[in-house]
N, C-alpha and C positions, 0 to 999 in steps of 0.2 A: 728595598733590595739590599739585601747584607754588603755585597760588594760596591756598595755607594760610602761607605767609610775609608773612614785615614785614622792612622796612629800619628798622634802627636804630644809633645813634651807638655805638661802643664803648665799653665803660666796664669797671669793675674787678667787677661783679656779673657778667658775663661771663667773666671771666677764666678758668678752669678748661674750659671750654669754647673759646677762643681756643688753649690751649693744648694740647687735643686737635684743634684743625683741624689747627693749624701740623705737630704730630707724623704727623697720618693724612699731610699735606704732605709730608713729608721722609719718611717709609713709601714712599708711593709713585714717590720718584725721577723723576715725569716731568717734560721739560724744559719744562713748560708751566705746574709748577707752584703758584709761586707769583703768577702775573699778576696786578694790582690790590690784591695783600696790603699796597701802601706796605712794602717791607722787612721783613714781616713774621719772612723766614727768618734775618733776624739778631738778633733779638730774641726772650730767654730768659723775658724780666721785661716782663710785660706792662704793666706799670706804666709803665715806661721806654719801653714802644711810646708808649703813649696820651700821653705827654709830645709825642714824634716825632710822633704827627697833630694835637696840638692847634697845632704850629709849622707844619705845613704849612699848616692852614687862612689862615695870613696871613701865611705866610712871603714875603719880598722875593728869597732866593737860590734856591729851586723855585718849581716851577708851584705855585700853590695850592690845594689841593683837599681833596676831602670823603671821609670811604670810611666805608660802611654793614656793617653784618655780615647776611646776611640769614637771618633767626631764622624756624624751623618753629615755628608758633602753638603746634599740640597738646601738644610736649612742651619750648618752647623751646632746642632743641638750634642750633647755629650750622648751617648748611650748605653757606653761603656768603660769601664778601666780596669787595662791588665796589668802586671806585673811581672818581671822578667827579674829573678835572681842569679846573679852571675855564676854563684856554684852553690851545691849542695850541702859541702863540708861542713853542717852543723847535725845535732842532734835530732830536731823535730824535722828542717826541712828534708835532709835526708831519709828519714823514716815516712813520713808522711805530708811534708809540705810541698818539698818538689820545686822548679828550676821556676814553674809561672804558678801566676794563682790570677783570676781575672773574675767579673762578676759582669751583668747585664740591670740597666735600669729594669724594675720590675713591669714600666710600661711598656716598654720594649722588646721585651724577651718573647720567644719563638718566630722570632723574624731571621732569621742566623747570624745577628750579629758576632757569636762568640766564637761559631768558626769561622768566621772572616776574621775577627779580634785574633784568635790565634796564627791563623794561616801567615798575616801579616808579621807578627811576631815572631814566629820559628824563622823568619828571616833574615831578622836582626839576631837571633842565638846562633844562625849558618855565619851572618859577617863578621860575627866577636869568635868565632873559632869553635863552638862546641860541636862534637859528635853525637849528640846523643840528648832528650832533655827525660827528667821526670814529671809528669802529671798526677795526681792523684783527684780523686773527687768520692764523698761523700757512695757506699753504695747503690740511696737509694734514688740520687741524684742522676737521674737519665737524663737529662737533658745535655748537662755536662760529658755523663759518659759517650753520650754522641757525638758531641765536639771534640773531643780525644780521638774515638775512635775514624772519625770524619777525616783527620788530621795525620794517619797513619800509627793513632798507638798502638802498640800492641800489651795486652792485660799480662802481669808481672804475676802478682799475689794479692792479697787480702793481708791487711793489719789493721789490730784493733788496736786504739786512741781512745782513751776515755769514754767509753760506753758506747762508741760509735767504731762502724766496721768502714775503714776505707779503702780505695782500690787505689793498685796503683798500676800508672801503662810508663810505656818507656816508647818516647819517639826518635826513630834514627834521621839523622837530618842528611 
């Protein structure tokens, strides 16, 4: 049951678990799959990850943002991680990256983790003050587009990014 998750900060009591999402990750080869990981797929040593997000959170040279791991209550297992950028005010994100980016373990996905991932999320964007987030996802990415639209986006336009057509919704909070 999707609503049996929590968002929570990463830390190293996770770690063994981070580093089976990241693996199921790279198992499954698809080009979608690290969205919202913050570079998770270059990083071996989580240790050295969790360095790399506590810099984002207040970095001057990236957007600044936040990224959750979203944890199954019953057995604590990871199954998800999303990502929250504080604003838009760059090139790619504003054209096509957008305010979250978030991904599902591949053994886990269609169970609704992602709109519970986000549902939870656009919560923490309502108590840092935003009106408003952007979403984009891959067009032919339904699954995604369901958790958008699940979530109240509503569809903007269509831009194309390197060979690829992607959508974007705009959620009012």
């Amino acid at each position: 049951m999707a609503s049996n998750i929590r968002l929570v900060e990463p830390t190293m009591e996770y770690e063994e678990q981070i580093l089976r999402f990241r693996q199921a990750l790279l198992d499954a080869n698809d080009r979608e799959g690290f969205a919202g990981c913050a570079w998770l797929e270059d990083y071996t040593d989580v240790g050295e990850w969790l360095k790399f997000l506590a810099k984002l959170k207040t970095t001057k040279e990236r957007v600044p943002s936040d990224l959750y791991l979203a944890v199954r209550i019953s057995d604590s297992k990871v199954v998800g991680v999303i990502e929250f950028r504080h604003h838009i005010d760059h090139p790619i994100l504003g054209l096509w990256g957008g305010h979250i980016g978030y991904t599902v373990c591949p053994t886990e996905r269609g169970k609704g983790y992602s709109k519970e991932m986000l549902r939870q999320n656009l919560e923490k964007c309502r108590v840092l003050g935003l009106d408003k987030v952007l979403i984009t996802c891959n067009d032919d990415n339904i699954a995604s587009e369901r958790t958008i639209l699940a979530n109240g986006g509503v569809f903007e336009h269509t831009v194309e990014v390197g060979g690829s057509t992607i959508k974007r919704y705009w959620i009012t909070l």
